[in-house]
C-alpha positions in Angstrom: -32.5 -58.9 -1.5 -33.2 -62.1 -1.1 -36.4 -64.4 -1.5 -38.0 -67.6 -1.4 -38.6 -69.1 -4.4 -42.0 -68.9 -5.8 -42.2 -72.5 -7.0 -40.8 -73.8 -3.4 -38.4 -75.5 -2.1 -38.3 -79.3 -1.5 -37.5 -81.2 2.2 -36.8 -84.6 1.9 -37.6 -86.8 4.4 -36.8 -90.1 4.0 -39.7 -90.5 0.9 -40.9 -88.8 -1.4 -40.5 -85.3 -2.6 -42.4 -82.6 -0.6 -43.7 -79.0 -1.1 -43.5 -76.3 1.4 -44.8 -73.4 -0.5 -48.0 -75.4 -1.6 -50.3 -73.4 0.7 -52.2 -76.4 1.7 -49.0 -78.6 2.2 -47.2 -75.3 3.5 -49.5 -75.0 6.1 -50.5 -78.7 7.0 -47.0 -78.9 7.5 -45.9 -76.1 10.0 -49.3 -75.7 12.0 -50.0 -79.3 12.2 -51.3 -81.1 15.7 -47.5 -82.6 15.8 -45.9 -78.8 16.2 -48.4 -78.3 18.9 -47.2 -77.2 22.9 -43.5 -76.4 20.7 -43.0 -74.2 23.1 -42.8 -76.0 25.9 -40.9 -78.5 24.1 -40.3 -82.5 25.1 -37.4 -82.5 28.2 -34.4 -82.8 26.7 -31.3 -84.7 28.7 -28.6 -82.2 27.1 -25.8 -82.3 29.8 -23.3 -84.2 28.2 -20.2 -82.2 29.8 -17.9 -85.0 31.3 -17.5 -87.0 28.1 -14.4 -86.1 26.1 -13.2 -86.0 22.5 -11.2 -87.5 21.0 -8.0 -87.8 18.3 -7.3 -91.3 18.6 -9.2 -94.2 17.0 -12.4 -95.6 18.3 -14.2 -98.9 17.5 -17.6 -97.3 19.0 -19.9 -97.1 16.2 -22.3 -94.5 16.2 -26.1 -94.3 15.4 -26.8 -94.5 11.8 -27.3 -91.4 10.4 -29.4 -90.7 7.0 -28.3 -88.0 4.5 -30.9 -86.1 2.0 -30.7 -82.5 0.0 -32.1 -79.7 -2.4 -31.6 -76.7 -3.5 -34.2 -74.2 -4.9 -33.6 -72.7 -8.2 -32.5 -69.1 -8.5 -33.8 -66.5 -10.4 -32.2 -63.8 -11.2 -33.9 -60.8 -10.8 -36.3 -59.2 -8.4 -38.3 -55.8 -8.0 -38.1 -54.1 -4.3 -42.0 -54.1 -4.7 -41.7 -58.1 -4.2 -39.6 -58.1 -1.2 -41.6 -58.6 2.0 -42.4 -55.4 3.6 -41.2 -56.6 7.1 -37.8 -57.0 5.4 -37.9 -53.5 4.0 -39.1 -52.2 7.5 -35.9 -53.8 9.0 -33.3 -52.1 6.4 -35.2 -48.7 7.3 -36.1 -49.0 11.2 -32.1 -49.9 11.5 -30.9 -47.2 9.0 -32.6 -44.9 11.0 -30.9 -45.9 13.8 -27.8 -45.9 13.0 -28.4 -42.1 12.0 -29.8 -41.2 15.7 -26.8 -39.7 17.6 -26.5 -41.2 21.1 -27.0 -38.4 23.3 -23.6 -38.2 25.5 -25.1 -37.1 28.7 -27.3 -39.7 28.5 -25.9 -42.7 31.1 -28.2 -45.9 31.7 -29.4 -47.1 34.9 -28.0 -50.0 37.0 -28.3 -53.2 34.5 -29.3 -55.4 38.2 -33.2 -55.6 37.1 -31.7 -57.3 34.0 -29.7 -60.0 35.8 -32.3 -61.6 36.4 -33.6 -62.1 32.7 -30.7 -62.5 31.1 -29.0 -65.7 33.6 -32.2 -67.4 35.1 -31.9 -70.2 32.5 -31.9 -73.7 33.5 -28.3 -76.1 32.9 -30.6 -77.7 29.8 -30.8 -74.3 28.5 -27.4 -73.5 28.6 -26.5 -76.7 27.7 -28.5 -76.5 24.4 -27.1 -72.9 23.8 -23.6 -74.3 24.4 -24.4 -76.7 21.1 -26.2 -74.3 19.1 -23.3 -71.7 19.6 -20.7 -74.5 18.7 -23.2 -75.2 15.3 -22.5 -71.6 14.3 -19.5 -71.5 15.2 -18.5 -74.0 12.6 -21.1 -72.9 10.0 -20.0 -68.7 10.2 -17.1 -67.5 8.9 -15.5 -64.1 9.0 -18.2 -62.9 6.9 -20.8 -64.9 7.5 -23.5 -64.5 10.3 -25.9 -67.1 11.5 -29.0 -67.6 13.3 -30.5 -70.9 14.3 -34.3 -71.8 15.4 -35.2 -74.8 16.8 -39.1 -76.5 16.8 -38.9 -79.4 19.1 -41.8 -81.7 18.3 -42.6 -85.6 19.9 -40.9 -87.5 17.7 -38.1 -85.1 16.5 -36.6 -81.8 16.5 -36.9 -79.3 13.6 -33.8 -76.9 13.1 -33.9 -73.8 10.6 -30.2 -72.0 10.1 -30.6 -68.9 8.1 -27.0 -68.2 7.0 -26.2 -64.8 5.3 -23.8 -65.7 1.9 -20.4 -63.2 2.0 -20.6 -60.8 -1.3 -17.0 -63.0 -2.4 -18.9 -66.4 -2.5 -21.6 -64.6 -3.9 -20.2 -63.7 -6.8 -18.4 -66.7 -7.3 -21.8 -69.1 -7.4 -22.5 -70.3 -11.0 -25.9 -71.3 -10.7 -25.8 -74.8 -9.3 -26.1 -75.8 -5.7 -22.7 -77.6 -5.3 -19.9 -78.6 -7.6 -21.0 -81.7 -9.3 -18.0 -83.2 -8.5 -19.0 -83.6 -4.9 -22.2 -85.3 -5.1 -20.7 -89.1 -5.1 -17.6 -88.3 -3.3 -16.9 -90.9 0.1 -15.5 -89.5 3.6 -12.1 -90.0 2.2 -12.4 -87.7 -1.4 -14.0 -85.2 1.1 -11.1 -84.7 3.2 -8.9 -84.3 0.5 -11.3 -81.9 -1.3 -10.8 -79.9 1.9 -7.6 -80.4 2.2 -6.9 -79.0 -1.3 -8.9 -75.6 -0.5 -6.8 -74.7 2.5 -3.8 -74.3 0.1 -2.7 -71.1 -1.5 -4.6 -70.4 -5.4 -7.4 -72.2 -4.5 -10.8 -70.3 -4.8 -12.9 -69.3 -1.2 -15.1 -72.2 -0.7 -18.9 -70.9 -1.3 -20.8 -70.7 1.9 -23.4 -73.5 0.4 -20.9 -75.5 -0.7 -18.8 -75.8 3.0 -21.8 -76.2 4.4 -23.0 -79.1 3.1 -19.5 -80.6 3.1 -20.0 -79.6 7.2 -23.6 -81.6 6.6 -22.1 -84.6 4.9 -19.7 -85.1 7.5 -22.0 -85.0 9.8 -24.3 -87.4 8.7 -21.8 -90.3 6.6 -21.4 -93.3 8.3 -18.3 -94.0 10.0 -15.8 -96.1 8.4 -13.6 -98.9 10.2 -10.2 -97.5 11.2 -8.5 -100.1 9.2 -10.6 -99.1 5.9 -9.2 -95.4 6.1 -12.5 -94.2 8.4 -11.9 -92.1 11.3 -13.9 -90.6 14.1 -16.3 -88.1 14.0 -14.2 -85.6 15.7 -11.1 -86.1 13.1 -13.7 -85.4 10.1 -14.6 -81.8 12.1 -10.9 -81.4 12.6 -10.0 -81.5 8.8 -13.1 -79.3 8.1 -11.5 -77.0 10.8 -8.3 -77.1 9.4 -9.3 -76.5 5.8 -11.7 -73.4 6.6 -10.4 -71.3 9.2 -6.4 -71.4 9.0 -6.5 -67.9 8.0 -8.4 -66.8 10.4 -6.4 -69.0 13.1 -3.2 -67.3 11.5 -4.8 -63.8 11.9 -5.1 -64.7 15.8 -1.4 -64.9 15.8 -0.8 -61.9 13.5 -3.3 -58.5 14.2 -4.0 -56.8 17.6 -3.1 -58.3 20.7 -1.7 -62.0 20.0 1.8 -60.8 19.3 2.2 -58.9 22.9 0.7 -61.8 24.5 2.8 -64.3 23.1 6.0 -62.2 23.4 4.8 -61.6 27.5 4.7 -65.4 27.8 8.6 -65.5 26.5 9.8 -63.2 28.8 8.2 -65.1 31.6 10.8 -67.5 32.5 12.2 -66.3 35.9 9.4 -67.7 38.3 9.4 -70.7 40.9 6.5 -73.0 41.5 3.6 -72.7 43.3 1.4 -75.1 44.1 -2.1 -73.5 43.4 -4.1 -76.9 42.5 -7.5 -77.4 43.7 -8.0 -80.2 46.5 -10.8 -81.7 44.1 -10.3 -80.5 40.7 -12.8 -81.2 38.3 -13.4 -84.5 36.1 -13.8 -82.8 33.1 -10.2 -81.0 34.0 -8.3 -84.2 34.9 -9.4 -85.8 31.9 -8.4 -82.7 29.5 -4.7 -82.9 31.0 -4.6 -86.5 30.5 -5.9 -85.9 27.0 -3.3 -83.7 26.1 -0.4 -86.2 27.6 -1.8 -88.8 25.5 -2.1 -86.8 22.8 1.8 -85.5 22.6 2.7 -89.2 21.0 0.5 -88.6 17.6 2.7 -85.6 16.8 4.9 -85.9 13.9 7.9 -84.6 15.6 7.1 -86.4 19.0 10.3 -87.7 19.4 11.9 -84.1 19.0 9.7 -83.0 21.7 10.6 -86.0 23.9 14.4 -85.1 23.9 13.8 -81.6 24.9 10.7 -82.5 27.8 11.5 -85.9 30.0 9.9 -85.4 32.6 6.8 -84.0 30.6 7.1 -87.4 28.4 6.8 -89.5 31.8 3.7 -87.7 33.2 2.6 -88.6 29.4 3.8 -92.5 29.5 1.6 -92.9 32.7 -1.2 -91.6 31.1 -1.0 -93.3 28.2 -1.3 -96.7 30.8 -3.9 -95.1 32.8 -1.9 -94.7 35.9 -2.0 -91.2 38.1 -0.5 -88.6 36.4 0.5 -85.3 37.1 0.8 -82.6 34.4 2.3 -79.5 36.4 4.6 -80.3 39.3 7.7 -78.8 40.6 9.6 -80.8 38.4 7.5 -79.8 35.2 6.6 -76.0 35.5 9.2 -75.3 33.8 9.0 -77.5 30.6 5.0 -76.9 30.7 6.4 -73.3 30.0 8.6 -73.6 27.4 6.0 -76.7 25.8 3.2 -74.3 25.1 5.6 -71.9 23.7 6.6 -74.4 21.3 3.5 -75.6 20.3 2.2 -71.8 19.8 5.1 -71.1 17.6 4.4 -74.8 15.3 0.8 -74.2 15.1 1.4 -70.5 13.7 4.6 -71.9 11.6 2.6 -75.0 9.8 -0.6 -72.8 9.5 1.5 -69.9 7.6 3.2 -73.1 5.3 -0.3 -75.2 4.5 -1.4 -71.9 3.5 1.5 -70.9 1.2 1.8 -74.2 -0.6 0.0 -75.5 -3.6 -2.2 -78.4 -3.6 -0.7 -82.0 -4.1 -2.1 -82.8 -7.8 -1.3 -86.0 -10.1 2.3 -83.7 -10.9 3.4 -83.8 -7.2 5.2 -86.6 -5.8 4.8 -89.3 -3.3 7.2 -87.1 -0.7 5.1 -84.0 -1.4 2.3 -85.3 -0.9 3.2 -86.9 2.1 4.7 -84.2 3.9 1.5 -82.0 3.1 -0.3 -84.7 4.8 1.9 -84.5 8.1 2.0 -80.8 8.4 -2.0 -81.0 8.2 -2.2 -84.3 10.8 0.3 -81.6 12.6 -2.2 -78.9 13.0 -5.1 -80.9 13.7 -3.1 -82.2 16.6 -1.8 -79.3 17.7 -5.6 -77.8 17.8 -6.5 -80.1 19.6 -3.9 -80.1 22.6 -4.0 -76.4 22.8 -7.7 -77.0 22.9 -7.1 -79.6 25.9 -4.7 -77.3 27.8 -7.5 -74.8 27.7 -9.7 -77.2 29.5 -7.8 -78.6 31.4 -5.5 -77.8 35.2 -1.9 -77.0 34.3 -2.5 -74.1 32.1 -4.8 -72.3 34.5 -2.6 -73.1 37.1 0.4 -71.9 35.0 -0.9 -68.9 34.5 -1.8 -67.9 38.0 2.0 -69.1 39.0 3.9 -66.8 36.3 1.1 -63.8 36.6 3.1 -61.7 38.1 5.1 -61.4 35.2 2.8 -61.1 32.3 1.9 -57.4 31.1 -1.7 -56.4 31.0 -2.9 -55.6 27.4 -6.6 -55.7 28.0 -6.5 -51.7 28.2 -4.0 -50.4 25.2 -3.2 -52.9 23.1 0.1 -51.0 21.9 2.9 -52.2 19.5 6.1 -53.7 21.1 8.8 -51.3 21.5 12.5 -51.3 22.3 11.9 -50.6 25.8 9.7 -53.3 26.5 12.5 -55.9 27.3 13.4 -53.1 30.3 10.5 -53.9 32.1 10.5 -57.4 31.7 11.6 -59.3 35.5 10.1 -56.8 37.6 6.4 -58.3 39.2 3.2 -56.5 38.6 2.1 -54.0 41.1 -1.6 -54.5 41.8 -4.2 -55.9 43.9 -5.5 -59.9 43.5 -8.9 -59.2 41.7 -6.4 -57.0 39.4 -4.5 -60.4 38.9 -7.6 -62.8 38.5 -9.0 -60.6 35.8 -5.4 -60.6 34.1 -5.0 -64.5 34.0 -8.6 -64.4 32.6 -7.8 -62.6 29.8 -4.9 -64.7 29.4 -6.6 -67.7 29.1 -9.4 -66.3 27.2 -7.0 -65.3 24.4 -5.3 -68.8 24.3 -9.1 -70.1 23.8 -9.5 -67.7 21.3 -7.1 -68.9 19.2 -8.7 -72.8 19.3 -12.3 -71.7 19.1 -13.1 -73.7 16.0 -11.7 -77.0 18.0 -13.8 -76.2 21.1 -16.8 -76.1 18.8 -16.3 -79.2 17.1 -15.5 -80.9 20.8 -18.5 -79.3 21.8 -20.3 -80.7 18.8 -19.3 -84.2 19.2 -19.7 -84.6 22.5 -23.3 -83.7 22.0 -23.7 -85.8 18.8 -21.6 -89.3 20.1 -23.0 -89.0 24.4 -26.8 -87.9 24.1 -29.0 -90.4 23.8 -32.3 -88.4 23.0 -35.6 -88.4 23.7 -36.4 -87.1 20.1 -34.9 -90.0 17.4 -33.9 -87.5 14.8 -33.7 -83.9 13.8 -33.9 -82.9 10.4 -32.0 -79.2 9.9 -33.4 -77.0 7.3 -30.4 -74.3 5.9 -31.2 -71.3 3.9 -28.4 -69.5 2.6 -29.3 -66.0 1.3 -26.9 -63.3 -1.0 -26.0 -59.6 -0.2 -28.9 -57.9 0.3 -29.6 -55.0 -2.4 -29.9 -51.6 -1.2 -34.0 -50.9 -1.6 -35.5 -48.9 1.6 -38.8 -48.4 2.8 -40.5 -44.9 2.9 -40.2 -43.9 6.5 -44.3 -42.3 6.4 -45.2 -46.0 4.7 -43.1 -47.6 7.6 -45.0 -45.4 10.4 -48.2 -45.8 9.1 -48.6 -49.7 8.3 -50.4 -51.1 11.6 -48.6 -53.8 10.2 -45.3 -52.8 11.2 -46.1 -50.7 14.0 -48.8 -51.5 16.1 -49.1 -54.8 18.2 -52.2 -57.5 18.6 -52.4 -56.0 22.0 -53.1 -52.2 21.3 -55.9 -50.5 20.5 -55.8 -49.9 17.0 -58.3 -46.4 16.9 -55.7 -45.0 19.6 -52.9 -46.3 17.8 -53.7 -44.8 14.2 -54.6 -41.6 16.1 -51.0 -41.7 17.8 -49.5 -42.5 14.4 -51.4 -39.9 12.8 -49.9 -37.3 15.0 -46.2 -38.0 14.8 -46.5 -38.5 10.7 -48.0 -34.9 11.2 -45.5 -33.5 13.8 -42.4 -35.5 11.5 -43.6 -33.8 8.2 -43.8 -30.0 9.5 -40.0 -30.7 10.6 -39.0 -32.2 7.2 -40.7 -29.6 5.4 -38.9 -26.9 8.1 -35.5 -25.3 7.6 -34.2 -28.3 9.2 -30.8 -28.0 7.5 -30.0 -24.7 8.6 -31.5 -25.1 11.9 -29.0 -28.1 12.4 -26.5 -26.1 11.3 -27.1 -23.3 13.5 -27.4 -26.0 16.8 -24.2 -27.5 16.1 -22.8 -23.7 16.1 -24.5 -23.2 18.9 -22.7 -26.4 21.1 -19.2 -25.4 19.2 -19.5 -21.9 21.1 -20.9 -23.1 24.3 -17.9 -25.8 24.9 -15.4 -23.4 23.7 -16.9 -21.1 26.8 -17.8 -18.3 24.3 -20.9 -16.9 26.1 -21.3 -14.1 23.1 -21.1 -15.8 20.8 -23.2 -18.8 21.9 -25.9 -16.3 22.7 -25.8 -15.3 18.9 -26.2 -18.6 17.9 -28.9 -19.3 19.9 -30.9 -16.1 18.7 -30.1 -17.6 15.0 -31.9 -21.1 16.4 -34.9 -18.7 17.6 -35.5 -18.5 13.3 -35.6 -21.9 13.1 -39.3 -23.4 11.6 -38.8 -26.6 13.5 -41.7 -27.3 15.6 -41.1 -25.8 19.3 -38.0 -24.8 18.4 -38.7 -21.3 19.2 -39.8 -22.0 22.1 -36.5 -23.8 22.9 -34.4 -21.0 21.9 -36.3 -18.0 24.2 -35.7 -20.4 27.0 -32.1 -20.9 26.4 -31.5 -17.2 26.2 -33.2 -16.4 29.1 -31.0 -18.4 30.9 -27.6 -17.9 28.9 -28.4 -13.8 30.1 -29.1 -14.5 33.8 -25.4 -14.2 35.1 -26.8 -15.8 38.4 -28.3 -18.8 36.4 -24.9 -19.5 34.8 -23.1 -19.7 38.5 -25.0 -22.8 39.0 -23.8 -25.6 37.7 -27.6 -27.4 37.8 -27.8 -24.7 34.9 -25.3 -25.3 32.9 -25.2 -28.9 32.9 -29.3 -27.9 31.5 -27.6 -26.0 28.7 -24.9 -28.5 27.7 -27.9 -31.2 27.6 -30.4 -28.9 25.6 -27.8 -28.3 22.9 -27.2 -31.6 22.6 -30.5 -32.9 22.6 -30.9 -30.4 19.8 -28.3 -31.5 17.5 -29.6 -34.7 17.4 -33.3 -33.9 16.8 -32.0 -31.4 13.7 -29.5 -34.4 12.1 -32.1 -36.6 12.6 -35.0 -34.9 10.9 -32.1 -34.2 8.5 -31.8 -37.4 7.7 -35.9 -38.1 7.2 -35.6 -35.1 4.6 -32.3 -37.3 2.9 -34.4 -40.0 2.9 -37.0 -38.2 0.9 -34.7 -37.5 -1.8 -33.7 -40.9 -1.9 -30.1 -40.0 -0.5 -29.7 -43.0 1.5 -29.6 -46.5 1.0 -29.1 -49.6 3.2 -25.5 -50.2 3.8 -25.8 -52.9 6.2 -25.7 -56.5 6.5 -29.0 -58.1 5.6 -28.7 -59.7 9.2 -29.6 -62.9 9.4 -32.0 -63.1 12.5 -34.1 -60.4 11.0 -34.3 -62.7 7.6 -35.1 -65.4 9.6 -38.4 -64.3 11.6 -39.5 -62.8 8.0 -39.3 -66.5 6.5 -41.1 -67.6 10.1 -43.8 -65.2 9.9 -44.2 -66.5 6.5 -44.3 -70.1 7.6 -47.1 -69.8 10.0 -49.5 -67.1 7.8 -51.9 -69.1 5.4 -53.5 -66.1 3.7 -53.3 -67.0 0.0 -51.3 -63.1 -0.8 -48.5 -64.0 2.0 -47.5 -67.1 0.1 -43.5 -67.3 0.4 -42.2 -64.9 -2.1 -38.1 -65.2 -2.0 -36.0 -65.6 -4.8 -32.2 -65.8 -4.7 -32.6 -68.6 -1.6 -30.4 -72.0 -1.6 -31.9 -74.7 0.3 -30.6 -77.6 1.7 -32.2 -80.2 4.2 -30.0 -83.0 6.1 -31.4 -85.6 8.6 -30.1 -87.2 11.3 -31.2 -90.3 13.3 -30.6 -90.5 17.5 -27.8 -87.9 17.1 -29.1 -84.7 18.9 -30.2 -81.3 18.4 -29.5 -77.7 18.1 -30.9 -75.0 19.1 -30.9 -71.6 19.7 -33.0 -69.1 22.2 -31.7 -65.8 20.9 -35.1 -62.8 20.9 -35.7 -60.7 18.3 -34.8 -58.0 20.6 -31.1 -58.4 19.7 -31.6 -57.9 16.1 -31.2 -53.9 15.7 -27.5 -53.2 17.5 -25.9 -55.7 15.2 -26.5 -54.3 11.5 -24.6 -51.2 11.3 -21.7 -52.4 9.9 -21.0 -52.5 6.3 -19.4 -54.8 3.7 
């Protein structure tokens, strides 16, 4: 588990060095008059939507931006009696739950009364989500989860990530924060450290160390073009590149990416339809045009030039800022066969940057320059798929050759000898059937550039908004695995703590509590394990339609010790014995409910007696959220015993100047569904 340190962790704000876990500069800090009316926040201008990113060089400079870290030291040991109970009660509330059986008669009611919870946000909201998603997006990989919390003050925004390390990176940490090699390194040594780790033998990038080369390129200064600088967005591209080509490469290789792409092959026979909006969006007419000019910083643009005229004109009028088309009569069918082609390069120089070694001082000039193209390659390629996505012609495309694409959203099946048979023949089905077809269609191809959307997203936000608030200063913990120490489930049930809320009455409450610790120890202390045993029999007989037999079972559960379980089983057989009763099917849908709803109450009160034999351990993920509002709670408590008590933390702090914030507006309600799965 892991924990604050105890002698605290530093923020620097442009001066000098300052203590958070000081109680009197811990809490000056956080419950100051400055953080007051934080939840209302300062109106923040976040719709940014209309400006674009983008490849080519820009002369804009950008706000200055001002750069400043720490990290806590680590010890290396800890005793489960110093992890914060709150933490503890999370493992066990959610190990618990993952032990309750979902009752399978059990349907929900119409989700309508949520609608209006879950969507009445305002376009700010969304807006600010939209960034704070792209953030993680970035900052997470396939192991890693994130959660972001945003203070918004008068004179700038406060940002904590809490960012969950993966076991791999874990292990791999030596102690310091980040290689000493990276501390002096410029924009350009950066890039090429990146570059060097997306190439096969080089070790997993440690989630503190990527993330404060994400930080750093973030917040250096942006270099003339003609000194070797480039854009912000460029910098995010390289750090795209270097961190997620395997998981880019897995998009083309597992599940439903290989069907997709070999659907879009076979789609060739189709004739043009003109399904263009009279008024198509801004943001769409600039995303086509940013593709065409994009096509001419490809290293093999003259290859594709040969093979696509007429696409090459659309692109030449673009590039002069005349009207342009993208997908015409004339061009539908080399769009087609152009975003086949740049699929199969993407995949092609992904698979080949990750199987070659790094360039080192024993490579030559030609090596190291063609590793340098096939990496300006994929950056590019990103980014026009990217574009496409946003953009007309491909959703226009899609709705054109529709008819001919296979639906995979149900079965996602292997390809088989006969699938070429069906290939020609157009899709039988209705048009909602088709709408929700081409969705899935074009959320797939967005799936596969999610990284570049992100760091569009990103940028737009960082280089368009000019904000209320001057600067932001983001705060990033970065925890390890978390160890396997539980809480006891009487200790988690009786700690008002835990359990009982500012609003109830706390003699009601303990009175409440006190009866369900006693009703939950007379069924651990039961013959709960045979009884389960007995009701699981029980259900076995009943759906086989073994009347006899499920009457024995149920006189067997009429032995059980669990509390009313007696009671339970006289009822059952009263009703199993009326022949009359059995005819109605009111009755035995009662039956197939009762024998389910006991199965799960004896595994579950199974599971409270594992627990008390210390059976069970926590074999989730230490999810970040839930880490999060402990180190919160902490924050804002300024009782001497509830000073911060982590160990095991990394910290670093960054600031920004005039660039923009991020936020995030997830509850604590959606902290228990997503911890189940295991490392």
């Amino acid at each position: 588990m892991v924990k604050l340190p105890r002698n605290g962790f530093a923020l620097h704000r442009n001066g000098p060095r300052s203590s958070l876990t000081e109680k009197d500069d811990f809490t000056a800090h956080w419950m100051q008059e400055d953080h007051a009316g934080q939840a209302s926040g300062v109106p923040l201008n976040t719709c940014n939507a209309s400006s674009q990113t983008s490849i080519y060089p820009s002369r804009t400079p950008t706000p200055e931006a001002d750069f400043s870290y720490d990290f806590c030291s680590e010890s290396q040991g800890h005793s489960p009696h110093e992890i914060p109970k709150n933490i503890l009660a999370f493992r066990t509330i959610t190990t618990m739950l993952e032990r309750v059986q979902r009752l399978r008669s059990r349907k929900f009611e119409s989700s309508a009364s949520w609608d209006g919870e879950i969507w009445d946000v305002s376009s700010q909201e969304r807006d600010e989500a939209r960034v704070s998603n792209a953030f993680a997006s970035l900052a997470a990989t396939d192991d890693d989860c994130i959660a972001l919390v945003t203070r918004r003050l008068t004179d700038r925004v406060e940002v904590i990530a809490f960012i969950q390390d993966s076991p791999a990176s874990a292990e791999q940490c030596d102690g310091r924060a980040i290689p000493a090699e990276l501390e002096d390194m410029n924009e350009l040594k950066l890039l090429r450290y990146l570059e060097k780790h997306c190439c096969k033998g080089q070790p997993m990038l440690a989630t503190r160390t990527r993330l404060w080369i994400l930080n750093r390129l973030l917040s250096l200064d942006l270099q003339p073009f003609e000194e070797g600088g480039q854009t912000l967005y460029l910098r995010l591209l390289h750090y795209v590149a270097a961190t997620f080509h395997e998981k880019m490469i897995s998009r083309f290789e597992f599940g439903s990416p290989v069907p997709y792409i070999q659907s879009l092959k076979f789609a060739t026979d189709f004739q043009f339809r003109d399904y263009s909006l009279h008024y198509p969006s801004k943001e769409a007419i600039e995303s086509d045009g940013s593709f065409l000019e994009g096509l001419a910083y490809l290293p093999f643009a003259e290859e594709l030039k040969s093979k696509f005229p007429k696409i090459f004109e659309q692109a030449d009028l673009a590039q002069q800022n005349k009207v342009f088309r993208l997908y015409t009569a004339d061009t539908c069918k080399e769009f087609h066969h152009l975003l086949l082609v740049l699929l199969d390069r993407l995949y092609l120089l992904l698979q080949c940057t990750m199987n070659k070694t790094a360039p080192d001082s024993g490579s030559t000039e030609e090596e190291r320059r063609q590793f340098e193209t096939d990496l300006l390659a994929i950056k590019v390629l990103g980014h026009l798929i990217h574009r496409l996505t946003r953009g007309l012609a491909l959703e226009v495309h899609i709705k054109t050759i529709s008819h001919l694409l296979d639906d995979y959203r149900i079965n996602i099946r292997p390809l088989t000898s006969n699938l070429h048979e069906k290939r020609g023949t157009e899709r039988q089905g209705g048009q909602g059937d088709n709408a929700i077809l081409q969705k899935s269609y074009m959320d797939w191809l967005k799936s596969i550039v999610n990284e570049f959307d992100a760091a569009s997203t990103l940028v737009q936000y960082i280089e368009g908004l000019s904000p209320v608030c001057k600067n932001f200063a983001c705060q990033i913990l970065v925890s390890r695995p978390p160890d396997k120490a539980l809480i006891s489930w009487r200790e988690l049930l009786t700690d008002a703590n835990i359990t009982s809320s500012p609003s109830q009455d706390s003699k009601s409450s303990s009175v409440e509590v006190g009866r369900l610790i006693q009703f939950c120890d007379a069924a651990v202390r039961s013959n709960c394990l045979e009884s389960s045993c007995w009701a699981e029999s029980a259900r076995t007989s009943w759906a086989a339609g073994d009347l006899q037999k499920t009457i024995e079972d149920v006189r067997n559960l009429a032995n059980s010790t669990l509390p009313k379980w007696r009671e339970y089983a006289d009822t059952l057989l009263c009703i199993l014995q009326d022949k009359e009763a059995l005819e109605s099917e009111t009755e035995r849908s009662y039956i197939s409910e009762a024998m389910d709803l006991l199965c799960a109450i004896a595994q579950f009160f199974t599971f409270l007696w594992d627990l008390d034999k210390q059976i069970f351990e926590f074999s989730g993920t230490l999810h970040c959220e839930a880490c999060l509002v402990s180190v919160l709670w902490h924050f804002q408590d300024s009782s001497s015993e509830t000073v911060v008590t982590y160990n095991n933390l990394s910290h670093v702090t960054f600031t920004h100047q005039a660039t923009g914030i991020w936020t995030s507006r997830r509850s604590t309600a959606t902290l228990l569904p997503d911890v189940s799965s295991t490392y």
